[in-house]
N, C-alpha and C positions, 0 to 999 in steps of 0.2 A: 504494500500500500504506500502510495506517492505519502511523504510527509509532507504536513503543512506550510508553505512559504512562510520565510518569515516575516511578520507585522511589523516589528521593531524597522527592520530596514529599507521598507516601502514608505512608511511613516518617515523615516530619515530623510527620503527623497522629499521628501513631499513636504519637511519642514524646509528644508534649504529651496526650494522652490519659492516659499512663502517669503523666506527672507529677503529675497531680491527686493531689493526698493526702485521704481521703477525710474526710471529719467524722463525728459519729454518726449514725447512721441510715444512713448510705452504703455502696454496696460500687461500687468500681472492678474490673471484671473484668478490668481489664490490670493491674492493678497487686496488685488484695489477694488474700489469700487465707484462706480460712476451713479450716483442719484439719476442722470436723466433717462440713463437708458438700463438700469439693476434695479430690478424688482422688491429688494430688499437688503438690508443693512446684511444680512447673513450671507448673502450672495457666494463670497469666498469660499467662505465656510461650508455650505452644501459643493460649490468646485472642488474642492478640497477633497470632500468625501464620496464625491463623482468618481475621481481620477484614485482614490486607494481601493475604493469597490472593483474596477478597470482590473487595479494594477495586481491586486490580490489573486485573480484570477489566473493569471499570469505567469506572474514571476517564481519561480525561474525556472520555470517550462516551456517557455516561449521559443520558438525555430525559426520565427523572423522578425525581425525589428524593420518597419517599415520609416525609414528618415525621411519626412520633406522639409521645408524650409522654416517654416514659424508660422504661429499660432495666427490664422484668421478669423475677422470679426464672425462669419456666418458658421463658424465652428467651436474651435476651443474656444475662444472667447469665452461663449456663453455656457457651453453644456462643461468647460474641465480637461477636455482628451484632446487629443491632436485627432485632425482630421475626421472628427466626430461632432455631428450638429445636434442644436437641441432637441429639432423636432422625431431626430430616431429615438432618443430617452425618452420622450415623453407619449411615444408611441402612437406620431400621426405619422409615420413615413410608411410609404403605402409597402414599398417591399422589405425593409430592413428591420426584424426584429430587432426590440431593446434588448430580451434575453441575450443576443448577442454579444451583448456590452458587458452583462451583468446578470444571471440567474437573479429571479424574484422580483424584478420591478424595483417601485417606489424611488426613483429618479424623480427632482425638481426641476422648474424650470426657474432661470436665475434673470431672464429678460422680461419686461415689461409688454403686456400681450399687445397693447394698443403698438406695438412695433411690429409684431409676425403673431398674428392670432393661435395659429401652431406651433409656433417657434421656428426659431432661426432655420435654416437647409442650407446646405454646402454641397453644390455638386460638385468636388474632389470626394467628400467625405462617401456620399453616395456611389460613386464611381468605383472606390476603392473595398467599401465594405462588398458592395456585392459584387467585386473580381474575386474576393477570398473567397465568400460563399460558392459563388458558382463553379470554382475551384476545387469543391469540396475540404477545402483547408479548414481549421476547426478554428474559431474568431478566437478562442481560448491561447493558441498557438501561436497567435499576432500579437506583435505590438507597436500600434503608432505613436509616431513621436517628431522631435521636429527638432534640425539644429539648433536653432535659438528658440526656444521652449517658451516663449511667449509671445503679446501678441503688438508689433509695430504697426503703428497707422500714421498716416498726414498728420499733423497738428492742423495747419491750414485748411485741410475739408472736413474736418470732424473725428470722432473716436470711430466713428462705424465706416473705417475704409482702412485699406491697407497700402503696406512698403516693402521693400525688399531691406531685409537686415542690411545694417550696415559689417564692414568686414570685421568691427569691431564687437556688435552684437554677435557674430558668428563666431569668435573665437571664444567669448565667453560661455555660450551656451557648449563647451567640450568639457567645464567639470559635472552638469548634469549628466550629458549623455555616457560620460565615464561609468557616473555613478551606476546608471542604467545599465551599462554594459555588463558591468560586475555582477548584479544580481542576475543576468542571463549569460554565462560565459558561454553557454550554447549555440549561442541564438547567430544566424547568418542577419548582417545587417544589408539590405538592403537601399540603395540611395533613389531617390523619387525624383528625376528631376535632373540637371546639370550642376545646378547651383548647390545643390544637397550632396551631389559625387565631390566636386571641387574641394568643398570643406574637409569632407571625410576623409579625401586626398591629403588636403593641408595640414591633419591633424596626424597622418598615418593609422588610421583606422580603413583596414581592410576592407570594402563593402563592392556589391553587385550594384550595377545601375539599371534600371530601368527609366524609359519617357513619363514625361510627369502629364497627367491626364488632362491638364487644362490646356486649352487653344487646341481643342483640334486629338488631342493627344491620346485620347480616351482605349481603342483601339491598340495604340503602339502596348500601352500599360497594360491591357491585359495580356497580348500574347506575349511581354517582356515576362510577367509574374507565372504565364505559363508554361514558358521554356525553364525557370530554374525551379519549378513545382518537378518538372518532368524531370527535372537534371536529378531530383533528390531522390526520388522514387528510383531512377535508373541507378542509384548509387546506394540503393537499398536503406533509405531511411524515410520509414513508414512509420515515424512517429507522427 
């Protein structure tokens, strides 16, 4: 019988997550909070327990760590997870079970409804969850994540848009994904993206690239995630 992950060390993540103090242009979903567009002063706090429910599942059985770039508004931001929106937690997304996320339900939502009546959608998040599934790959086995682990936006058009990390945000986000790495020393990490290889490059962290779904990309990403689904099986790891 698999023994239990350990709590303490997810918790650990997940405290130094929190500590990040954010600069301009930044929002930390575990830690800040925006009145105009967060639902509640708790907001963090259920992100918080979004993302150890996620990670609990998890760690350290995970076989792939999916890396794209940072946390977007119509994603982490509001539901906690990389590349995870709120409206699959809350269980209006027509194909993506929440079980998926998280045996048992009881997911909040942390956005204000007069902004997305169902909550927030991320067609990445969408895209990706259901290449695993239709993959047959167990969502339990995944883990997304994002170089710079939070979420940058314009200051100039609002909190609810996004940026490309700067090279300095992307260096930082390497003691997270360390941290992350450790607790799945298994796990094939995966790059989403060009900009998500580059880093993983710069940092000498070994990882497979795949095309990142957005613009067009949809298509490339899955038969990318299909080839080394196939590459694993042929190499006889049927976990």
């Amino acid at each position: 019988m698999r023994r239990r992950p350990s709590v303490k060390k997810v918790r650990e993540l997940i405290a130094s997550l929190q500590a990040y103090e954010s600069l301009p242009g930044v929002f930390n979903p575990w830690r800040d909070i925006d009145p105009n567009y967060d639902l509640t002063p708790a907001a963090p706090k259920i992100r918080s327990q979004h993302l150890e429910r996620y990670l609990q599942y998890r760690v350290p059985y995970a076989r792939f760590i999916l890396l794209a770039e940072a946390v977007g508004y119509q994603g982490g931001r509001f539901s906690g997870i990389a590349m995870t929106s709120e409206r699959i937690l809350l269980g209006h997304h027509p194909t993506i079970d929440p079980a998926w996320v998280a045996p048992g339900g009881g997911f909040s939502r942390t956005s204000r409804p007069e902004l997305r009546r169902l909550g927030f959608n991320e067609p990445t998040a969408t895209i990706v969850w259901t290449a695993v599934h239709e993959l047959g790959i167990s969502p339990f086995e995944v883990i997304l994540w994002n170089t710079f682990p939070f979420h940058p936006y314009r200051p100039d058009q609002g909190a609810l848009t996004n940026r490309t990390p700067t090279r300095e945000e992307l260096a930082l986000g390497q003691s997270y994904l360390s941290a992350l790495l450790a607790l799945c020393p298994q796990a094939m990490v995966i790059a989403i993206g060009k900009k998500a290889e580059a880093t993983l490059t710069a940092l000498n962290i070994p990882c497979t690239p795949v095309r990142h779904p957005a613009n067009g990309g949809a298509t490339a990403f899955r038969l990318g995630l299909r080839r080394i689904q196939n590459l694993r099986v042929a190499h006889g790891d049927y976990r």
